[in-house]
Backbone as numpy.savetxt, mean C-alpha at the origin, in Angstrom:
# Nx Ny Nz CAx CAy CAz Cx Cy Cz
-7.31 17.46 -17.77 -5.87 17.30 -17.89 -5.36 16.58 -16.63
-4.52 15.31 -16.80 -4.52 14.65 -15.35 -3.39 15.41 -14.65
-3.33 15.29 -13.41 -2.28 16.26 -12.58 -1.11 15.60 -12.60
0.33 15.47 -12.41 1.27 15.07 -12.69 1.72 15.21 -10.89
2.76 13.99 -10.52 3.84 13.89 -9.58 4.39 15.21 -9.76
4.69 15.77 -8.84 6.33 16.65 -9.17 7.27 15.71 -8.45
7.51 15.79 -9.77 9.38 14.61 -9.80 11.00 14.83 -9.04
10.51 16.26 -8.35 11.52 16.86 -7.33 10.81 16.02 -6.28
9.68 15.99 -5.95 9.21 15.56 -4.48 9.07 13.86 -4.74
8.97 13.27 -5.60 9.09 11.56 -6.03 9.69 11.31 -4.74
11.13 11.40 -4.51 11.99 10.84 -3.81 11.56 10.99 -2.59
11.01 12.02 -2.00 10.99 12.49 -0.45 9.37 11.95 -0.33
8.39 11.88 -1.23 7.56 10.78 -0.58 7.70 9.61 -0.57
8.23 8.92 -1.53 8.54 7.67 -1.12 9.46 7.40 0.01
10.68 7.93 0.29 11.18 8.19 1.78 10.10 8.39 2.88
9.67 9.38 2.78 8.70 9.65 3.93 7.65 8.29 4.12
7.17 7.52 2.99 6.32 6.25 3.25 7.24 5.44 3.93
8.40 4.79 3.14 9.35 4.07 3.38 9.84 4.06 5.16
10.06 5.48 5.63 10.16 5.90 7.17 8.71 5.48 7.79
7.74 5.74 7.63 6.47 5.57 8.43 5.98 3.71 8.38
6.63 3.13 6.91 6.29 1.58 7.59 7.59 1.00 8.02
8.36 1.44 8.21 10.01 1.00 8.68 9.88 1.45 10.51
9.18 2.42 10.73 9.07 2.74 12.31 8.07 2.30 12.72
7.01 1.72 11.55 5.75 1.06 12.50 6.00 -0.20 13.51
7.36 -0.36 13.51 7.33 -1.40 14.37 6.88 -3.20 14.33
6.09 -3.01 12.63 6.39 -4.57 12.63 7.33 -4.92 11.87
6.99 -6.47 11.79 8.41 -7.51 11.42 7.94 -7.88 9.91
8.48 -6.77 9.12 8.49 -6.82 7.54 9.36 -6.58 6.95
9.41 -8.35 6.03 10.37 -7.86 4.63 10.05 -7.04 3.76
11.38 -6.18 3.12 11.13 -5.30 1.96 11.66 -5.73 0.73
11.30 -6.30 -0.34 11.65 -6.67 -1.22 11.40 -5.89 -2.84
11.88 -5.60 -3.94 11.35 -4.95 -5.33 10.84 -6.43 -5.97
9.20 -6.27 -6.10 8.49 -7.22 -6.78 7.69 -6.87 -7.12
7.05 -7.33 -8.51 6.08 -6.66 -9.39 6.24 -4.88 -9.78
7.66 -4.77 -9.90 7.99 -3.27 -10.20 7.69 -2.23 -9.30
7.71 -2.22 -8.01 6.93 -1.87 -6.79 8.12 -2.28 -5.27
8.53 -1.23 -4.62 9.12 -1.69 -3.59 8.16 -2.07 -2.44
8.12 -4.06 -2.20 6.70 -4.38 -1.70 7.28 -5.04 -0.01
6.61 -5.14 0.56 6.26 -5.34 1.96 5.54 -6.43 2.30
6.26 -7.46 3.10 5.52 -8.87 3.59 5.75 -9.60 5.08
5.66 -10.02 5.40 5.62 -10.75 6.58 6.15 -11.90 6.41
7.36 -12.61 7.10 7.70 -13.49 6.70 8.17 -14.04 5.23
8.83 -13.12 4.29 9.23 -13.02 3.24 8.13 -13.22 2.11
6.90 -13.69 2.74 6.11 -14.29 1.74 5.40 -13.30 0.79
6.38 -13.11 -0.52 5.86 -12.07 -1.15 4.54 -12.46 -2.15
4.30 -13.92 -1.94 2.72 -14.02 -2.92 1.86 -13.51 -2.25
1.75 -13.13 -0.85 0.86 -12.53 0.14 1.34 -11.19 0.56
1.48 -10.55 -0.53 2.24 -9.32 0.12 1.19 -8.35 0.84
1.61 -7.39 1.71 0.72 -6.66 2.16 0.57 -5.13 1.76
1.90 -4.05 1.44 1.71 -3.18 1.19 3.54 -3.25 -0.20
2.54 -2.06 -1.18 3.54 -1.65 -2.15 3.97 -0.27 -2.39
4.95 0.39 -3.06 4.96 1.61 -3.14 5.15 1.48 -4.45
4.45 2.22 -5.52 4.35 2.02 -6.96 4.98 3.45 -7.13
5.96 3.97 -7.93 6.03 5.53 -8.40 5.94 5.07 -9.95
4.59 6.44 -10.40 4.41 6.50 -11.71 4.36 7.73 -12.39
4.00 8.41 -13.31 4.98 9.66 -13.32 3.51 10.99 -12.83
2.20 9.81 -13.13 0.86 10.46 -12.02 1.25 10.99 -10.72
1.73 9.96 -10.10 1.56 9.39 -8.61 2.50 9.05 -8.19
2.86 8.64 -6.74 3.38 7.76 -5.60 2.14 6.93 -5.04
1.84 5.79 -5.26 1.04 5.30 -4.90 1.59 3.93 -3.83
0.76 4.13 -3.10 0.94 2.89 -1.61 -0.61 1.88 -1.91
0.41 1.09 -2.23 -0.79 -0.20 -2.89 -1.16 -1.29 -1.23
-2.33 -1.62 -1.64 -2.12 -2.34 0.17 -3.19 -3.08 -1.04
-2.00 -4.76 -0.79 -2.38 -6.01 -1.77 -3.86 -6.59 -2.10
-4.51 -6.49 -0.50 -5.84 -6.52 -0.02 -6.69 -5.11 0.32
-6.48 -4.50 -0.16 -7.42 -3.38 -0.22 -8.54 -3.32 0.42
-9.46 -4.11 -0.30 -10.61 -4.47 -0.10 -10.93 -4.89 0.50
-10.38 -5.45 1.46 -10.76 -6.26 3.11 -10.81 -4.82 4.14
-9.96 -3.55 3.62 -10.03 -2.79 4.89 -11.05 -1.39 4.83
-11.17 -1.45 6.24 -12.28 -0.24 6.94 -11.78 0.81 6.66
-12.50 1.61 5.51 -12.14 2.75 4.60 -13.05 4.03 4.69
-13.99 4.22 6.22 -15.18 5.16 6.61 -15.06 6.40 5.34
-13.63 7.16 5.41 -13.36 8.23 4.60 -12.76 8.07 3.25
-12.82 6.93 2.89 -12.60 6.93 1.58 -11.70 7.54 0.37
-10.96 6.90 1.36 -9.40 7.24 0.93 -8.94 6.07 0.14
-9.04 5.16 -0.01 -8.15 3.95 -1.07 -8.92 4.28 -2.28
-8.40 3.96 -3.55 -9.10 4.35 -4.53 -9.03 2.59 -5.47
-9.97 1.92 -5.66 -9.89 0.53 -6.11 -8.77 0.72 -7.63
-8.06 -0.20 -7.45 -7.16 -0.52 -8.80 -8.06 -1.75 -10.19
-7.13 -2.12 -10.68 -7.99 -3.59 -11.53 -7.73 -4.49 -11.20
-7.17 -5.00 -10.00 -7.16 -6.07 -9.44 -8.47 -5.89 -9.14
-8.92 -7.63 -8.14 -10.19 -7.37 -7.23 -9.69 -7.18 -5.95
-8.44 -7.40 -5.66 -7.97 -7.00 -4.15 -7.61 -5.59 -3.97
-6.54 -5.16 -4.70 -5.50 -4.44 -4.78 -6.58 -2.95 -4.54
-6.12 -2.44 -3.31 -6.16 -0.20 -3.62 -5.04 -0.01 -3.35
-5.04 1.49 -3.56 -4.17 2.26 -3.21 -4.52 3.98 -2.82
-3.28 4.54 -2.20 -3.70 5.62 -2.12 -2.44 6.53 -2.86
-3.23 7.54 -3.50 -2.25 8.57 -4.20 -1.71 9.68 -4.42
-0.09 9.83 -3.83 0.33 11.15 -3.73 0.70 11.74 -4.33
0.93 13.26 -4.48 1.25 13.87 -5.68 2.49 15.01 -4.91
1.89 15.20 -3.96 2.94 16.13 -3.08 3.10 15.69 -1.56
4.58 16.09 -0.73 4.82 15.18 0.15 3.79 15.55 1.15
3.29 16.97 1.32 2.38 17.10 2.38 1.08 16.34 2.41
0.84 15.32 0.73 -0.62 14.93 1.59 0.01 13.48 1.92
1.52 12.91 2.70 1.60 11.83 3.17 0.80 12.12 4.57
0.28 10.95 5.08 -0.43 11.26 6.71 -0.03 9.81 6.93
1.00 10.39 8.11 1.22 8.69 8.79 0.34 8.73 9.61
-0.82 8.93 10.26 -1.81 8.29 10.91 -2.62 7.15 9.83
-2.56 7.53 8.64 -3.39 7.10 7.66 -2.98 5.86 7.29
-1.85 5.83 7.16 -0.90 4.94 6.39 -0.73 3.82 7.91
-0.47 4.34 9.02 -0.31 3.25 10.16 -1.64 2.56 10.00
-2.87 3.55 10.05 -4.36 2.93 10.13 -4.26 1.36 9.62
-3.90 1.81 8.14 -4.28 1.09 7.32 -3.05 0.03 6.84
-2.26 -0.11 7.54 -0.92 -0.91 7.41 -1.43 -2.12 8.71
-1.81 -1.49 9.87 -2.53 -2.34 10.99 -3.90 -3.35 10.70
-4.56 -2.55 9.64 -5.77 -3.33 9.31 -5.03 -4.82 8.48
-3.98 -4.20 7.56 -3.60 -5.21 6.67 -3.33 -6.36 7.56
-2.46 -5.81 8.54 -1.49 -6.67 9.04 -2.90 -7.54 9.50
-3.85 -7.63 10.37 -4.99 -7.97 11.45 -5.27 -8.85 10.18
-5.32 -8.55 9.15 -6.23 -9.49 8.02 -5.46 -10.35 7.21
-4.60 -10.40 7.28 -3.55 -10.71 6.06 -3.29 -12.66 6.44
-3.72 -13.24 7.04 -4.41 -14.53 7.98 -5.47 -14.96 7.07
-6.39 -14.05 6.89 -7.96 -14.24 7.00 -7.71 -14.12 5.48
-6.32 -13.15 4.75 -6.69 -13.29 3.17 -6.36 -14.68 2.44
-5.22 -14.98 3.78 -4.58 -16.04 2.92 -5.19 -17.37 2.91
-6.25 -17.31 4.14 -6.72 -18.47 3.93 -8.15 -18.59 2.85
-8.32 -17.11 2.67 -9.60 -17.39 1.71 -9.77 -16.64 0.79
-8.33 -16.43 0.12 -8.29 -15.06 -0.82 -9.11 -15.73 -2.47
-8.98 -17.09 -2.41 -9.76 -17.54 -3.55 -11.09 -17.66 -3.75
-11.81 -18.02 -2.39 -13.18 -17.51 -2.33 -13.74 -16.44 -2.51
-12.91 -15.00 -2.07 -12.67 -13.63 -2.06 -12.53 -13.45 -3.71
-11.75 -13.92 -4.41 -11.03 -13.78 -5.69 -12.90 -14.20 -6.72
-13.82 -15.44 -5.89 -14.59 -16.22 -6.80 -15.99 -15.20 -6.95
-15.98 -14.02 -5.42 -16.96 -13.54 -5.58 -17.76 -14.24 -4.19
């Protein structure tokens, strides 16, 4: 039986994400694209870097490139894109902003390296 969001706490994790990449201190647009309140650098939302998806599963924090980042504990869970993970909350206590900075910093460090070769990446 799959586990369900509780739909009282929806709001206060996505707040609580929303607060932890808003104080990380970089220089990101926030824009609603692809049904997802998404996160970019320089407005450029074809290269986006991180998303917040709410579904009635989950709160999920999509990070566009997934798959480029250092995941030791195995926490992103692959989507059907070939880039795209995410990670998925169900209650506000399992947000971890150490986790979420980790892995917002990796994006950011790579997000260069996707754009210049996300089609080679894309070919295999």
């Amino acid at each position: 039986m799959p586990v369900f969001v509780d739909k009282c706490e929806t709001p206060y994790i996505v707040l609580r994400i929303v607060d932890i990449i808003d104080e990380a201190g970089e220089d990101l647009d926030c824009a609603v694209k692809w049904g997802q309140l998404s996160y970019a650098r320089g407005a450029d939302f074809h290269h986006w870097v991180a998303g917040i998806k709410i579904t009635r599963h989950f709160v999920g924090l999509v990070f566009h490139f997934g798959g480029l980042l250092n995941d030791p504990n195995r926490v992103l869970i692959a989507g059907t894109s070939k880039f795209a993970q995410k990670i998925e909350y169900r209650r506000i206590e399992e947000v971890d902003e150490a986790v979420i900075l980790d892995f917002l910093k990796q994006a950011l460090d790579k997000l260069t390296y996707f754009k210049e070769h996300w089609k080679e990446i894309q070919a295999g």
